[in-house]
N, C-alpha and C positions, 0 to 999 in steps of 0.2 A: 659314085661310091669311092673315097677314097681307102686303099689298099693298106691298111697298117698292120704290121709284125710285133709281134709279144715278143721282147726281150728279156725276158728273167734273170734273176740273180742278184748273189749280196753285195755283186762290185764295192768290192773290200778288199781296196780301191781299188775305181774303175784302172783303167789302166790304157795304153795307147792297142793295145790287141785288138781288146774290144769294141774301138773306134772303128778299126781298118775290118773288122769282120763285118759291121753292122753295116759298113758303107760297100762293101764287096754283096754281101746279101740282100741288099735293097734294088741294087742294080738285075742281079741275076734271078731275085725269087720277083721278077718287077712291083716292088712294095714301093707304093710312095713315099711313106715314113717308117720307123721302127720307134716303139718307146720301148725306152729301157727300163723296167720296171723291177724298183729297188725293191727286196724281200727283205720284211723285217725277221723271217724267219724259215729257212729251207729247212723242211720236214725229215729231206736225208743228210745233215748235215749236221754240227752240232754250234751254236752261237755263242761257244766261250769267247772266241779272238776278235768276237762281231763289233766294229765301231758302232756307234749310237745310230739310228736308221736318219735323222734327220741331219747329222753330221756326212753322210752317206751319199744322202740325197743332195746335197747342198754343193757338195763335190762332184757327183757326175753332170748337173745341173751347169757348172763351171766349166765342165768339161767338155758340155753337148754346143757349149755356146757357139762357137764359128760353124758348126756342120748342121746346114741348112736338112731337115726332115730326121734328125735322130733328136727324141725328145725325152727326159726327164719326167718319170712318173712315179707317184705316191699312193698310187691305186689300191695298193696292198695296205696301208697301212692305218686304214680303215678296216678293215675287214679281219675273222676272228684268225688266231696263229694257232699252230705253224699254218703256214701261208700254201694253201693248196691251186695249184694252177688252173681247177677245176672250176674253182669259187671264184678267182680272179676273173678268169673271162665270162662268164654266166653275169659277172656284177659288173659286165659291158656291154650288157644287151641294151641299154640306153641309148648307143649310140648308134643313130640309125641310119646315118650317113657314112658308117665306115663299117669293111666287111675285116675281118681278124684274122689273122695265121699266126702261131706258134712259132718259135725259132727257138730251136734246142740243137746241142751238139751230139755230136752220133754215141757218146760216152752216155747222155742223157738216153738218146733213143736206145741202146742197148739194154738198161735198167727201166726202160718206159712203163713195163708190165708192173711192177712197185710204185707207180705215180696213184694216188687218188683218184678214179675212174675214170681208166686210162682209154679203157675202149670206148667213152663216149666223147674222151677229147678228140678221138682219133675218127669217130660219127661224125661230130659236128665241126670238127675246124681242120682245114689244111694246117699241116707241120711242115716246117723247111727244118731239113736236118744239114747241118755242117759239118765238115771231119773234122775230127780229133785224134793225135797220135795214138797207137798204137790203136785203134778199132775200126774193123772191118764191116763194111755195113752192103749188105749183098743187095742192091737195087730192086733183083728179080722176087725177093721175099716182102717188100714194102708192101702196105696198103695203099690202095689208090690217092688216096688224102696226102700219104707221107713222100716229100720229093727229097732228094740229097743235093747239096749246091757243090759245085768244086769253085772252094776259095783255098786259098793258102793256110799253112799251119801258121800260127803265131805261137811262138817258144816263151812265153811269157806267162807267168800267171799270177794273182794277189797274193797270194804263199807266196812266192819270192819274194815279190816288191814289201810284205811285210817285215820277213827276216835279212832284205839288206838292210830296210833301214834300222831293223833294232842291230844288226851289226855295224851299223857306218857307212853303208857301199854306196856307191855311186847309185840313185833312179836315172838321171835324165837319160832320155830316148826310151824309159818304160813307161812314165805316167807321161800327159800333157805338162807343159811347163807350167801353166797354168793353175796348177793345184800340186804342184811340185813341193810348194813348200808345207803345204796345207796336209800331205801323204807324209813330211817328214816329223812336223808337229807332230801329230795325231797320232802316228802309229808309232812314234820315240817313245811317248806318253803312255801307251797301252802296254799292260804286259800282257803277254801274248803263251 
């Protein structure tokens, strides 16, 4: 049974964080892969600033390329929006040969009771939860299902790397160089 992790999110654009998280949490929650699974639409979020889902895809895709077991997924983008995590993994019971865990960040699990039916994501699939600045997440209150990882904060996120480039600022050391230029095109382009 190979061991794969749900990576969710608009990664808009992905960015170097969320490389160094998903390879920190693959190690420690021992997941042999994690896909990163582009939402064409996060339910609590809103998608004015949204690049196009397969300009999206096309860049994290680029950016999983040298890291062997983090993969590039389009899962969602079949399936009806806003993009509920619930629907996403139930339309991966196909796969019989891999068993699934969740990975969300402890911002996420804080607001988890607001997810799409949350208490049966929380029945039927392990969650690995990750800190995030400023939230405290008390181990001793988790459900059995849900584990906390201690990896590192990464001070980054697509809201910055958006508004340097619509100001001019320097990215490299936030995205891959690799799509480096491809974050400055695209989101130069985008009003935001």
């Amino acid at each position: 049974m190979i061991k794969t992790g749900i990576y969710g999110g608009s990664f808009n654009p992905i960015h170097n964080g969320h490389i160094a998280l998903a390879q920190h949490i693959m190690q420690q929650a021992g997941l042999d892969e994690i896909w990163f699974v582009v939402s064409p639409q996060n339910p609590l979020k809103p998608s004015s600033a949204l690049l196009d889902d397969s300009l999206r895809l096309d860049m994290v895709r680029k950016a999983l390329e040298p890291y062997p077991g983090l993969v590039a997924s389009d899962v969602e983008f079949s399936l009806p929006r806003p993009s509920y995590m619930w629907h996403t993994l139930q339309s991966l019971t196909h796969f019989t040969d891999r068993s699934f865990s969740l990975i969300i960040g402890a911002d996420n699990w804080e607001c988890f009771d607001r997810w799409y039916r949350a208490a049966d994501i929380v029945a039927h699939y392990p969650i690995v939860v990750y800190p995030r600045e400023g939230c405290d997440i008390d181990t001793a209150t988790l459900p059995p299902t849900v584990r906390l990882v201690d990896t590192p904060l990464y001070n980054v996120s697509s809201t910055e790397i958006r508004a340097d480039v619509q100001a001019g600022r320097d990215i490299s050391g936030k995205v891959p160089a690799c799509i480096a230029d491809d974050v400055k095109r695209l989101y130069n382009d985008k009003k935001l």
